[in-house]
N, C-alpha and C positions, 0 to 999 in steps of 0.2 A: 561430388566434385573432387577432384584429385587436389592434393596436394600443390601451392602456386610456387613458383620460382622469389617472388617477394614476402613469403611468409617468413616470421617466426615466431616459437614459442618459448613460454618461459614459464616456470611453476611458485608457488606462495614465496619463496626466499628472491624474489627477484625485488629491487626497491620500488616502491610503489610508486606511482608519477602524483605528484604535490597534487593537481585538482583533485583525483580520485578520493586524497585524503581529506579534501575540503569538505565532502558529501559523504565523507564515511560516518558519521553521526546518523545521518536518515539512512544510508545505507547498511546501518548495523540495526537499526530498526526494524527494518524490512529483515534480515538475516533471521531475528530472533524475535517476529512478532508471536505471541501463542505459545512461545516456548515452553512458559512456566508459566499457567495465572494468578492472580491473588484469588485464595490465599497461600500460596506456595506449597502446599504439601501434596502429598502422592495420593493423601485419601483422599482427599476433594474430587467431587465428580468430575468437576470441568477437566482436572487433568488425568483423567484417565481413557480422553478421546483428544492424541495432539497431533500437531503436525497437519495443517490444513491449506497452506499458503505451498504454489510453486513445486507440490511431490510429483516428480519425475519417476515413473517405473517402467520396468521391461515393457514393452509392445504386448507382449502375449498375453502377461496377466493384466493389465489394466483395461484392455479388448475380448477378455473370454466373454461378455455379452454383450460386446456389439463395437463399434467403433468411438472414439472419444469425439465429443461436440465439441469446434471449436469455438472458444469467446476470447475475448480480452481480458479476463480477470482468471486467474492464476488461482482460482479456491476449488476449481474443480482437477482431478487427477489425472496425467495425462503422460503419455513418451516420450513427448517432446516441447520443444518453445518457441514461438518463430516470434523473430523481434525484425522490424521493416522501420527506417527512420531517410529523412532526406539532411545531407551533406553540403554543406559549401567549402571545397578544397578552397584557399588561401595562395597555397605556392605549388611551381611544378613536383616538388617530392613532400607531397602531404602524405600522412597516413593516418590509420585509424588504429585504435589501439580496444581491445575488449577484453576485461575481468570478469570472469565466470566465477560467481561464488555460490558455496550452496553449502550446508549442516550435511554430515555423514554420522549417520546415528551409531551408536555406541551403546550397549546393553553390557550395564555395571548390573554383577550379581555378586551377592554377599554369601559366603558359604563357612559354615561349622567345622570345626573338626570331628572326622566322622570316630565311629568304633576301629574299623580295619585298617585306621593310619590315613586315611585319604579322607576327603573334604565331600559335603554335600551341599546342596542349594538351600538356601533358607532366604525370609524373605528379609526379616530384619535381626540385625546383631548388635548389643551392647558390650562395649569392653569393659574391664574393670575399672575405670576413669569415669565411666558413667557415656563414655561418648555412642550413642546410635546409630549403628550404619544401615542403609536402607536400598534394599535391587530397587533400581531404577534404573529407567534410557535415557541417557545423556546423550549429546551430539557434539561432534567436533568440527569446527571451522575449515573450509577448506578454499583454494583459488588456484586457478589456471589464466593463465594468460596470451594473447594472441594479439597480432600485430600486422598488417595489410597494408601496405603500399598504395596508394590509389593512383596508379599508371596503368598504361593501357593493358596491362594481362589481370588488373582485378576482376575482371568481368567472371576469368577463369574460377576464380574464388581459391581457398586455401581450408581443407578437412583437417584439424587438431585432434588425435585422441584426446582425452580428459579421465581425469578421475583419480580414485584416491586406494591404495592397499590394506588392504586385509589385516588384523594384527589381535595379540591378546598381549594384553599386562596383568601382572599379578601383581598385588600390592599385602604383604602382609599385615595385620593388626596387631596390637601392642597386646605381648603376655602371651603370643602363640592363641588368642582365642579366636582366630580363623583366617580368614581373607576375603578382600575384594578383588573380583575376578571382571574386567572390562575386556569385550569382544566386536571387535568390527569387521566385518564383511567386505571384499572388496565390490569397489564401484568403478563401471565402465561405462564411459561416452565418448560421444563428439562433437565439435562446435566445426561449423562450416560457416566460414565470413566471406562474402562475394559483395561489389559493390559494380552496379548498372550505371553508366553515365548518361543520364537524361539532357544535361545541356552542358554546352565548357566548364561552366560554374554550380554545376549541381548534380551531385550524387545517391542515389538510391542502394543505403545500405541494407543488406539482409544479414542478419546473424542468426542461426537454427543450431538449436543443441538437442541432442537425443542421448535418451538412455540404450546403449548398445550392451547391456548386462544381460546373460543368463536369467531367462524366467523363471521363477518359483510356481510351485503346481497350482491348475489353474482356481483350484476354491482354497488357497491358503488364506489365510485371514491378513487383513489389512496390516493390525499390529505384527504380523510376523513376516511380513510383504517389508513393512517400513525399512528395516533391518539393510535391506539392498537398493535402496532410493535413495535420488539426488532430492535434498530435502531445501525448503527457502527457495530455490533456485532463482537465480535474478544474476544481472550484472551491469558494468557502468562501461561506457563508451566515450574515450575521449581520443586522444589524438598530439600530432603536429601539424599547426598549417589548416585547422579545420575548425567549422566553425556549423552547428547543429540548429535545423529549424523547425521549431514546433509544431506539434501535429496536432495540437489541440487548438493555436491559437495560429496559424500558419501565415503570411503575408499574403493578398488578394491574390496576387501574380500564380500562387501556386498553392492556390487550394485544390486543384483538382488534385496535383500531383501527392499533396499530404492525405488526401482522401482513399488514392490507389494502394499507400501503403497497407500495409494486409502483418496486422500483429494476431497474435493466437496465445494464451493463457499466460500471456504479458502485455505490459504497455509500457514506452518511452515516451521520459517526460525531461524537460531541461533540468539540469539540476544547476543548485545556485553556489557558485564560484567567485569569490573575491577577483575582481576585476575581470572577469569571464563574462561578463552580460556585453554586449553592443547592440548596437541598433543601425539598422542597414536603412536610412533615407526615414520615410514615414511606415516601414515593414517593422511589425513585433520585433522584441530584442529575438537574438540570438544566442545562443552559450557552447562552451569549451566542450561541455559536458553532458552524457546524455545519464540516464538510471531504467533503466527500463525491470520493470517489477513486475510480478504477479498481485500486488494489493494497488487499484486504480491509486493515484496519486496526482495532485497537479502540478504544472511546471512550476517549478522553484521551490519545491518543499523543504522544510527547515526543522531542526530541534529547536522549540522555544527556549531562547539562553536561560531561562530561571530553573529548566530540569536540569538537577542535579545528579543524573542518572537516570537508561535506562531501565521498567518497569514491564516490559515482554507485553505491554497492550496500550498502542498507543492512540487506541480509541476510548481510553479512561482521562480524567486529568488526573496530574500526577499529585495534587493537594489533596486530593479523596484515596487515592490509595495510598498515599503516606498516611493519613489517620488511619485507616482502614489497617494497616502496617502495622503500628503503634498499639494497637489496641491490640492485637495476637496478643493469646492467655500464654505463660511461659512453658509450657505445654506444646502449645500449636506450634511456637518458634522450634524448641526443639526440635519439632517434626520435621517441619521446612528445613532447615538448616542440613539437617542427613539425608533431605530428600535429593538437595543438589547444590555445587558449587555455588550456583547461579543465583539462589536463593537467599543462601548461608550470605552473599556481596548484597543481595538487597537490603535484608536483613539488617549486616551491620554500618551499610550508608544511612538510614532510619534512624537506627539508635544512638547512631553518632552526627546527627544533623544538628550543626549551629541556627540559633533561635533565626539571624538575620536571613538564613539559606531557608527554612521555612516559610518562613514570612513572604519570601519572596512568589511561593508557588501561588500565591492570595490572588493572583494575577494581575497583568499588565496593558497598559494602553498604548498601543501601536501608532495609534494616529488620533489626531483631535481635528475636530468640525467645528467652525465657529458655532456658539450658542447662542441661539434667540432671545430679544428681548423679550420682555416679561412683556403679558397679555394687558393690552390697554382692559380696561374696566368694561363687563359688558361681553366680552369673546373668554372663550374657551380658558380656564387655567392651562399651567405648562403639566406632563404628565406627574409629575413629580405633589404635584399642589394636590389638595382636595376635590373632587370632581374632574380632577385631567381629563377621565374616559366617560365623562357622563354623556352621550347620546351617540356613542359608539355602539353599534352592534355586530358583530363579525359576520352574522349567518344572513342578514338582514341587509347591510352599505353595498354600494356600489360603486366601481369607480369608471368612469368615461376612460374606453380605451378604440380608436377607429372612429370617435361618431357611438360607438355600442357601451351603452351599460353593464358590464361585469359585476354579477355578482352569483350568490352561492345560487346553483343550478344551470348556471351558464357555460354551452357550449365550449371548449377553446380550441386551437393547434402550439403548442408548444415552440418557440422559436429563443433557445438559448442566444444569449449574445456571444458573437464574433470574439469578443478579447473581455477576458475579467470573469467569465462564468466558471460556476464550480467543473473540476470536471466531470464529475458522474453528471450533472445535468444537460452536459452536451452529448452522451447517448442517448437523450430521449428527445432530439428536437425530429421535430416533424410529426410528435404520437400525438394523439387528441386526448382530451380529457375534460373532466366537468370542475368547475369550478364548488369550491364548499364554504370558504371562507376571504375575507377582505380583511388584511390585519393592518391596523397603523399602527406603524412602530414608534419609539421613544425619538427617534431624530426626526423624525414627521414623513420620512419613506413610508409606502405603501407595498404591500407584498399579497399577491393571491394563493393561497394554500387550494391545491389540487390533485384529487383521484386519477387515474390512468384508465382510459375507457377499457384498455385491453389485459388488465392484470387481474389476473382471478381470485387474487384477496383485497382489489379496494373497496367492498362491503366491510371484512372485518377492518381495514384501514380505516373507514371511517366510523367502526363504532369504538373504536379505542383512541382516534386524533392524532393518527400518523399520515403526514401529507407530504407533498414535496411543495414547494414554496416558489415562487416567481414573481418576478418586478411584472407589470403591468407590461411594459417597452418588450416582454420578452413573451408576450402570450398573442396572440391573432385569432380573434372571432369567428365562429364557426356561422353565428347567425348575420345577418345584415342590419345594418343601421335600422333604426326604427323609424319610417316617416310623422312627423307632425303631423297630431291630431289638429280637426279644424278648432278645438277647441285652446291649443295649444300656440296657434298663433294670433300674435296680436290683433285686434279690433282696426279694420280700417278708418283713420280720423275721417270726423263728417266734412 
């Protein structure tokens, strides 16, 4: 698509729009999830395979054996991004507004002073100070930005280049005993935003970014491939005059039309914005804001306020790898610390953490349920008491769902709920699966833990008691009610 008459662009020095900033917390998440993991050093295995989320490379090499499959989650590597979301313009000159962000790796190499006056690569350098400097790939922050009009020539759409230049800095080290030597690549793309008008009040936007860089040859190795890749790659979509509808949780009116949207190694999800939520009559809220990512996410995702920084995994809690932090021998800190900026800031937010900001990670209670009274004399204690789970069995209970007793061995069909369900669990509605377990939980909910008929490891799934988990209300019997036996029903009186 050419270039539209109501575009413009603008590059990272443009001031940012207030909601963007309001989701830049989960948005900085996403940026730098895997960046660095505990325990922050360069010898640790985990990080000497990164950058897994959203990498964006040339066509040619990331297809020299075959074409890329598309998904919705952004862990697999790929040329491009396609993000599909549905719109409600507000006023006749609404627009849309989209931040492209993505890491541009950076290979910091440390180098000696050689014999013949010139500098050679080494992997690590100590100065006279004692301080360790360490090669390592660092990444640099980067954003474009793009801006659509939604009047009758969106259809046309509007093509942005993107991307970020090429460069080297040399930084010398103290005493002449050598240099760090930081080298980036340039990076070439383009984001194409077009917007379909499905009804006067409803918009079908599409955003696609592609890596449009010179391929590297075609068996170069991944880590030396990274080097010229849109890395992280994700972005947020908001606007003037607009107002974004969930694709996961959609209003009935227009489920079909959230279902036509077609994402590929992204997904948009609402993000949560101080005064940005509304609610359209009895239809799910709506928001200012969209985030659409490579790591699945649900609408509204949040930084829990007691993280007091982020920790590059934020499928850890952040009270386990603060100990886990704390405990680094003064040894492994040193390492960390020269292995990267990034590090060296976790590091010193750790060792400089006030006892009440610890404390606080111990975690928190969101919301409360009234509590039960205590067991008249005779029934069940509460779980908490002696015997709470005495004649509980998981493998063994049953719980009535249709008329049908569920329990481990039983047939189901999976049917996530419409509003409140996880997201990754609304990718699996409609697969069948066998039920394993009936658990009763501590508020007196009941949940079925279950196999996937169709996944070629729920054997080992189930010899190790990894399951995926369902309300009863969200599962649908494969088998029919079972009729009463004659012995099952009552005795006619004489």
């Amino acid at each position: 698509m050419a270039d539209g008459p109501a575009a413009s662009t603008a590059m990272a020095d443009v001031s940012p729009h207030a909601d963007f900033e309001q989701v830049g917390a989960v948005a900085d998440a996403v940026l730098y999830e895997g960046y660095l993991l505990y325990p922050y050093r360069r010898s640790s295995v985990k990080n000497r395979v990164r950058w897994q989320f959203g990498v964006l490379f040339p066509r040619d090499w990331v297809e020299a054996d075959g074409p890329v499959t598309p998904t919705v989650s952004g862990s697999a590597d790929s040329w491009y991004q396609r993000t599909e979301c549905l719109v409600r313009p507000r006023r006749p000159d609404a627009t849309v507004r989209v931040r492209l962000r993505y890491l541009q790796m950076q290979r910091k190499q440390v180098q000696e002073p050689g014999p013949d006056g010139g500098h050679r690569d080494v992997p690590s350098l100590r100065t006279a100070d004692g301080t360790v400097h360490l090669t390592f790939d660092e990444a640099v922050p980067r954003e474009a930005e793009i801006t659509l009009r939604l009047d009758e020539r969106a259809h046309q759409g509007t093509t942005v280049p993107v991307g970020a230049p090429g460069g080297t800095d040399v930084e010398p080290l103290p005493g002449a005993a050598g240099r760090v030597v930081r080298v980036r690549e340039e990076l070439r793309g383009s984001v194409t935003v077009a917007a379909e008008r499905l009804a006067p009040d409803l918009v079908r936007l599409q955003v696609r970014t592609i890596h449009t860089g010179l391929a590297p040859a075609p068996r170069t190795a991944r880590d030396e491939a990274l080097r010229g890749a849109f890395i992280a790659t994700h972005m947020l979509i908001g606007g003037d005059g607009v107002e974004f509808v969930s694709l996961i949780d959609p209003p009935a009116a227009l489920h079909d039309e959230a279902r036509a949207c077609r994402n590929e190694f992204t997904f948009p999800v609402l993000g949560r914005v101080l005064g940005g939520v509304s609610s359209l009559g009895d239809d799910p809220p709506t928001a200012r804001v969209v985030l659409s990512a490579p790591i699945i996410l649900p609408d509204h995702p949040q930084v829990a306020p007691e993280s007091p920084g982020d920790l590059h995994d934020a499928a850890e809690i952040d009270e386990i790898l603060t100990l886990r932090t704390m405990l680094l021998t003064d040894e492994e800190k040193r390492e960390a610390r020269a292995t990267d900026p990034r590090a060296a800031a976790i590091l010193d937010r750790v060792d400089t953490m006030p006892p009440e900001v610890f404390a606080r990670l111990h975690g928190a209670v969101r919301s409360l349920t009234p509590s039960r009274p205590a067991a008249p004399s005779g029934e069940r204690p509460a779980w908490w008491q002696e015997g709470g789970d005495d004649g509980l069995s998981p493998a063994s209970d049953t719980v009535l769902v249709d008329g049908v007793p569920l329990g481990g061995g039983s047939r189901v069909r999976l049917r996530p709920r419409r509003r409140g369900a996880d997201a990754q669990d609304m990718f699996l509605a409609g697969r069948t699966a066998e039920v394993a377990a009936v658990l009763h939980d501590v508020d007196g909910s009941v949940h079925l833990a279950v196999t996937l008929d169709d996944d070629p490891a729920s054997e080992l799934h189930t010899w190790y008691g990894r399951f995926h988990y369902f309300r009863p209300d969200e599962l649908e019997p494969l088998e029919p009610a079972r009729e009463p036996a004659p012995s099952d029903t009552p005795a006619a009186e004489a």
